[in-house]
C-alpha positions as CSV (number, residue, x, y, z in Angstrom):
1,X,18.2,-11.4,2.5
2,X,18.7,-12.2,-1.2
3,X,17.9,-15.2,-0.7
4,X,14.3,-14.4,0.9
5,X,14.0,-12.0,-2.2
6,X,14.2,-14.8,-4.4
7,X,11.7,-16.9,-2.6
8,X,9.2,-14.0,-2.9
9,X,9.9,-13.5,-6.2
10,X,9.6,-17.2,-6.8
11,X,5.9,-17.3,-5.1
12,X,4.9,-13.9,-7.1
13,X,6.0,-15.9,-10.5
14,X,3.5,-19.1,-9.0
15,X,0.8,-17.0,-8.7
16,X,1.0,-15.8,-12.0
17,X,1.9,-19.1,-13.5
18,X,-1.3,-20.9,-11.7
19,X,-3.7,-17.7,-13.2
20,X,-2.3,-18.1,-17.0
21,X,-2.6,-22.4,-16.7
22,X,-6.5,-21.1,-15.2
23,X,-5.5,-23.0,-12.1
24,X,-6.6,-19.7,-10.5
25,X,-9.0,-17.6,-11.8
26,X,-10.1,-14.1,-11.1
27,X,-12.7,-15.3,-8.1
28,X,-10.1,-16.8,-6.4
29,X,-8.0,-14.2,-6.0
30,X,-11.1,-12.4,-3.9
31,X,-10.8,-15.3,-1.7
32,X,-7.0,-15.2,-0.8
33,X,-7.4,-10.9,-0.8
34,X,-10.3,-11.8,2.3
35,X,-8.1,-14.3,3.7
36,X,-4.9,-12.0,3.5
37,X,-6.5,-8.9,4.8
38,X,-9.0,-10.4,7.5
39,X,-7.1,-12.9,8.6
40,X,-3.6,-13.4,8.4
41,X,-2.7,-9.3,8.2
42,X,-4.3,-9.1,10.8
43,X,-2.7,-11.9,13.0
44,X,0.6,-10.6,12.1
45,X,0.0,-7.2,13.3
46,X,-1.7,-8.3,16.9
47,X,1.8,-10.4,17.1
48,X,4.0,-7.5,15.7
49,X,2.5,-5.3,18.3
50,X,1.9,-7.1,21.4
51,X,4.6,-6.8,22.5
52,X,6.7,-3.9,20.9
53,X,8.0,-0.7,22.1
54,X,5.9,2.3,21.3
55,X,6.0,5.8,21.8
56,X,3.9,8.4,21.0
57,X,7.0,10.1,18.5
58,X,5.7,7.4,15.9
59,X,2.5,9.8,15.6
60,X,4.7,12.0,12.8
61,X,4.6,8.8,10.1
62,X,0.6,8.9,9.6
63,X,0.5,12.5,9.6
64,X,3.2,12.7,7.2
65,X,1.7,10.1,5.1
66,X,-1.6,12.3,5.4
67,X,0.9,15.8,4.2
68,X,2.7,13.9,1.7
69,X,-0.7,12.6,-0.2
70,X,-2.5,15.3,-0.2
71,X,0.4,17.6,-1.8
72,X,1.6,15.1,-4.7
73,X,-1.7,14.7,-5.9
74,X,-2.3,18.5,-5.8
75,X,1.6,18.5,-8.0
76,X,0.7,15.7,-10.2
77,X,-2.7,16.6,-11.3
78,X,-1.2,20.3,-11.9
79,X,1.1,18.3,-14.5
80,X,-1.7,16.4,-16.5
81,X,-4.0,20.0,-16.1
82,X,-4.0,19.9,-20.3
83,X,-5.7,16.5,-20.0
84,X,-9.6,15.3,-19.5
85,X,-11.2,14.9,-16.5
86,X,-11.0,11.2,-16.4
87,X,-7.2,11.3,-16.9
88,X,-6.8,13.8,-14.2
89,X,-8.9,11.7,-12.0
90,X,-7.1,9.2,-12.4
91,X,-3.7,9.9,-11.9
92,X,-5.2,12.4,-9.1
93,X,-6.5,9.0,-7.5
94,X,-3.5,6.9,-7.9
95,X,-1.0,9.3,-6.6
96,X,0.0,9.2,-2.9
97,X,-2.1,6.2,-2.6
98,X,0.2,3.1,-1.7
99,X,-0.4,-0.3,-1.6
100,X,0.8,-1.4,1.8
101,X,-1.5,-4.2,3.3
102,X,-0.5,-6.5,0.3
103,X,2.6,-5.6,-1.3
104,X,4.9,-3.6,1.8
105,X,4.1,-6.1,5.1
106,X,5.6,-9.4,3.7
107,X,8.7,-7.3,2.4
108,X,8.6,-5.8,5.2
109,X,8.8,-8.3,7.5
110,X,11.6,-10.0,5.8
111,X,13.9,-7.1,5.5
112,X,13.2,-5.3,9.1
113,X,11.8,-8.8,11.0
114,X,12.2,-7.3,14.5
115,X,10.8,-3.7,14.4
116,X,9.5,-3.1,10.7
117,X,5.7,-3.7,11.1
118,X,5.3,-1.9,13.7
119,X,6.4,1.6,12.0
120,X,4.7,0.8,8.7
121,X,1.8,0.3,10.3
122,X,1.3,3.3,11.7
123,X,1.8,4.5,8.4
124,X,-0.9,2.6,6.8
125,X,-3.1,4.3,9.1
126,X,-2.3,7.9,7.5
127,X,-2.5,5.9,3.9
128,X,-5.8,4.2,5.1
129,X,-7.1,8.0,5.2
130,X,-5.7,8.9,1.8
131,X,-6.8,5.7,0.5
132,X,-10.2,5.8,1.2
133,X,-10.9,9.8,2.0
134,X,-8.9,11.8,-0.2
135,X,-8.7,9.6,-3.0
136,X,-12.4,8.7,-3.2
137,X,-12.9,12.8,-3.2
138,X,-10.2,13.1,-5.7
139,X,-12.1,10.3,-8.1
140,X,-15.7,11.1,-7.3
141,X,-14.7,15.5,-8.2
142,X,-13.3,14.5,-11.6
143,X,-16.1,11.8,-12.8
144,X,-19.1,13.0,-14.2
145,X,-22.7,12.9,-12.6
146,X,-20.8,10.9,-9.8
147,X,-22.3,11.5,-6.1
148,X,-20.2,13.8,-4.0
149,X,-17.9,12.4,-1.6
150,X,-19.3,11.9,2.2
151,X,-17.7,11.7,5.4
152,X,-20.0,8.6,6.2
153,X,-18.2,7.1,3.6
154,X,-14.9,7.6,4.8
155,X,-16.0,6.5,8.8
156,X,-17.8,3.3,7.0
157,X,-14.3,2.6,4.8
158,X,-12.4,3.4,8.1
159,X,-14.2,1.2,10.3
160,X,-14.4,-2.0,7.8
161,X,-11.0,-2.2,7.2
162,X,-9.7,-5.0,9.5
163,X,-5.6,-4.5,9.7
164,X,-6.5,-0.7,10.2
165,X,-9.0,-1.1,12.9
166,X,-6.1,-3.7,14.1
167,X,-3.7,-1.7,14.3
168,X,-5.7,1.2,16.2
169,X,-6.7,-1.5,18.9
170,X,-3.1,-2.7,19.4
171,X,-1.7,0.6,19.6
172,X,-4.2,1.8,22.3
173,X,-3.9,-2.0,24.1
174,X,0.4,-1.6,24.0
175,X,0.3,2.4,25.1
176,X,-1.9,1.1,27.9
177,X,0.6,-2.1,28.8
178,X,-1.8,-4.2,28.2
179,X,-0.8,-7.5,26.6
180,X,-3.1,-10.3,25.0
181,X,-2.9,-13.6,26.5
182,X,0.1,-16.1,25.4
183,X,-1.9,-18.9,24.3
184,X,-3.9,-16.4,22.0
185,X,-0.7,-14.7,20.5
186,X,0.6,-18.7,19.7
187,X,-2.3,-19.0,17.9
188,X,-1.8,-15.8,16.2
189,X,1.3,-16.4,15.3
190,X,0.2,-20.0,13.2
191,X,-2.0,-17.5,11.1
192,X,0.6,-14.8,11.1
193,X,2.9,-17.5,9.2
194,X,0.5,-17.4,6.2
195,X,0.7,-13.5,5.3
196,X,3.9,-13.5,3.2
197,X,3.3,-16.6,0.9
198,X,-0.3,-16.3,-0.1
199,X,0.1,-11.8,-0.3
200,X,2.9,-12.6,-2.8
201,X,0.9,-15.4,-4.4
202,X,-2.1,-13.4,-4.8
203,X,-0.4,-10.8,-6.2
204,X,1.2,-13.2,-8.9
205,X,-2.5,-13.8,-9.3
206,X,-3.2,-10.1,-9.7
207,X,-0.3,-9.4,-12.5
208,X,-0.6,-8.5,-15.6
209,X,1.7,-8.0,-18.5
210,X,-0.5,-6.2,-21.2
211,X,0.6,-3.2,-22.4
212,X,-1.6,-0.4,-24.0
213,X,0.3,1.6,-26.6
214,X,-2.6,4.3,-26.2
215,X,-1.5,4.8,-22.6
216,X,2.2,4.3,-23.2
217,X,3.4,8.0,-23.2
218,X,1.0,9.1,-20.3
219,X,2.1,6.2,-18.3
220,X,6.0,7.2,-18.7
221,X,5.5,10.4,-17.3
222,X,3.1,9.3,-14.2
223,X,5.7,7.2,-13.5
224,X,8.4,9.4,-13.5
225,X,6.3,11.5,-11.3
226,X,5.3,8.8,-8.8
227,X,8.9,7.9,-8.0
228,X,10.9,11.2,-8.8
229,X,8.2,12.5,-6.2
230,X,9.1,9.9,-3.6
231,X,12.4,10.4,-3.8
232,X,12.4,14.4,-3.5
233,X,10.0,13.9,-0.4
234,X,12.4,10.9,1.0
235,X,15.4,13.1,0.8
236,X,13.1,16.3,1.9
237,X,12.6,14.4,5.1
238,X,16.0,12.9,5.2
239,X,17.7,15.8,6.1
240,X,14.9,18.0,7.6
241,X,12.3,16.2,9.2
242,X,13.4,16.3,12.8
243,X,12.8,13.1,14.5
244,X,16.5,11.2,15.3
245,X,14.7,8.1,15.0
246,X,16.2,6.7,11.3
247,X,13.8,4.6,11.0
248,X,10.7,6.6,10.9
249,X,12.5,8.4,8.0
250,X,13.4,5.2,6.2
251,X,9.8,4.0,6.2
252,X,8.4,7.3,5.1
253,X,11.2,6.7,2.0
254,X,10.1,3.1,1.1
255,X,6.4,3.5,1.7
256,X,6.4,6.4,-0.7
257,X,8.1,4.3,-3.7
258,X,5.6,1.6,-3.1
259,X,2.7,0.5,-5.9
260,X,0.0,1.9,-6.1
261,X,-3.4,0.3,-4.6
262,X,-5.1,-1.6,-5.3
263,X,-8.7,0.2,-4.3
264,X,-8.1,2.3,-7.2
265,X,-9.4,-0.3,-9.9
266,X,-12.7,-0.1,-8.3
267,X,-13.2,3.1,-7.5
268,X,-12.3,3.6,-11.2
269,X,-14.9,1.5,-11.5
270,X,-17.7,2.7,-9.6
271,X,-17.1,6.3,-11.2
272,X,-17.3,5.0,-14.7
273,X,-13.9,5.8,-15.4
274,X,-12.9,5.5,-19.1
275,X,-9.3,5.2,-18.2
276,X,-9.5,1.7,-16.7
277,X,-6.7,0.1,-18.8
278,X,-4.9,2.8,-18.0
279,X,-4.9,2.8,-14.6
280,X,-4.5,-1.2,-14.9
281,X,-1.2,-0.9,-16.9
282,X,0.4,1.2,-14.4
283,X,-0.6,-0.8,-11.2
284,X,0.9,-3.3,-12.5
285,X,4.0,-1.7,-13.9
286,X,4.3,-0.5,-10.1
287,X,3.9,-3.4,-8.2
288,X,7.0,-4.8,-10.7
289,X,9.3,-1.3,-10.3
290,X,9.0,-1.3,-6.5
291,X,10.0,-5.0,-6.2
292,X,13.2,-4.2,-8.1
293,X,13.7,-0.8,-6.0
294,X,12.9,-2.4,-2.6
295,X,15.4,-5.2,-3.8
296,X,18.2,-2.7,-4.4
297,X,17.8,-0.9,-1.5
298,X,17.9,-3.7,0.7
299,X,20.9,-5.2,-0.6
300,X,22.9,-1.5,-0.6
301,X,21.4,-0.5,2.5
302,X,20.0,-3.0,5.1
């Protein structure tokens, strides 16, 4: 397992050494995003799922993820209450809103190969409604003059989102026995073999070092609060949450300590948010902590 770390470290450090040589620029990385999470995501989870044994106990992880979101961003914008609007947007909008489609599936699949997608998926599909329900409310309540949010926005976000809308077909195709064709899943699987190399190479591509001594102090203690959250809620469930399947309460642990997403830099975006570098600085400080935390864990614990 060390080993694979090393190799995923190795393509992250590519990426980022073909972006500062301008081998790759920023356009390119919106290519290998589309071709990550319409294609290859995608491919992966039909294979993932074709086949694997569901039951409808795995329910509890996207209504958990739904509970956990909408509570921490309550907590964490209560902490940064003596701070603007744009500030508490943004840490609002950041906060329970994980980056698992391009940062947690390659891991993922290298540390739990057999059964791992399968229960982190139906995660992402409780962090697909934080993502792009409560955390567009959360950014477009705290910008000024923005347009209220919608619930055609959310359906429209819902439905557009490929590995989501995957998933959902999967899940209803495997509870119903139904299985895709062989020759279909082989070709699948070719595609499927792409996902880990160019996610970690894209998001080499998507790194950044820069650091903003403006935003250094507030960025401390979002952090703090981002894992030391994550961890209360993974022990929380740990010892409470009554499901005897260790699993479900392992991936409610690691998806919690994962980056943040990446829809937030646009969002920011479209609401004219003043924080930008900001929020910038701490993706990226993110995507680096949870690669050293994911590593530990799976060297102590898997």
């Amino acid at each position: 397992m060390t080993e694979q770390f090393v190799m995923i470290i190795l393509l992250i450090a590519l990426g980022y050494f073909l972006k500062r040589i301008n081998y790759l620029k920023a356009t390119d990385s919106q290519v290998l995003s589309t071709l990550v999470l319409n294609v290859t995501l995608p491919s992966l989870v039909i294979v993932n799922l074709n086949s694997a044994d569901l039951n409808m106990s795995f329910s509890i992880l996207p209504i958990m993820m739904i509970v956990y979101g909408v509570i921490a961003k309550i907590i964490v914008v209560w902490f940064f209450r003596k701070y603007d609007n744009h500030m508490r947007g943004s840490v609002g909008m950041m906060t329970g809103s994980m980056n698992i489609g391009l940062f947690a599936y390659p891991l993922v699949n290298a540390i739990w190969p057999e059964k791992g997608m399968v229960y982190f998926g139906m995660a992402d599909i409780g962090g697909a409604v934080i993502m792009f329900g409560v955390t567009y409310f959360v950014g477009s309540y705290f910008s000024e003059g923005a347009d209220q949010f919608n619930f055609k926005f959310l359906g429209k976000k819902l439905i557009q989102s490929v590995p989501l809308v995957t998933y959902i077909v999967m899940f209803i195709l495997n509870m119903s026995n139904i299985h895709i064709w062989k020759p279909a899943i082989d070709f699948f699987s070719i595609l499927s073999k792409a996902n880990m190399p160019l996610s970690m190479i894209l998001l080499g591509v998507m790194l950044s070092f820069s650091i903003d001594r403006e935003y250094l102090p507030v960025t401390i203690k979002y952090l703090c609060l981002h894992y030391g959250l994550a961890i209360v809620a993974g022990t929380l469930v740990h010892f409470f949450l009554p499901v005897s399947d260790q699993m479900i309460k392992t991936t409610l642990l690691i998806t919690w300590l994962l980056p943040v997403g990446v829809a937030i830099i646009p969002y920011s975006i479209q609401f004219k948010y003043k924080t930008l570098p900001f929020i910038g600085m701490v993706t990226n400080l993110t995507i680096v902590i949870s690669i050293v935390i994911l590593y530990i864990y799976q060297a102590l614990f898997v």
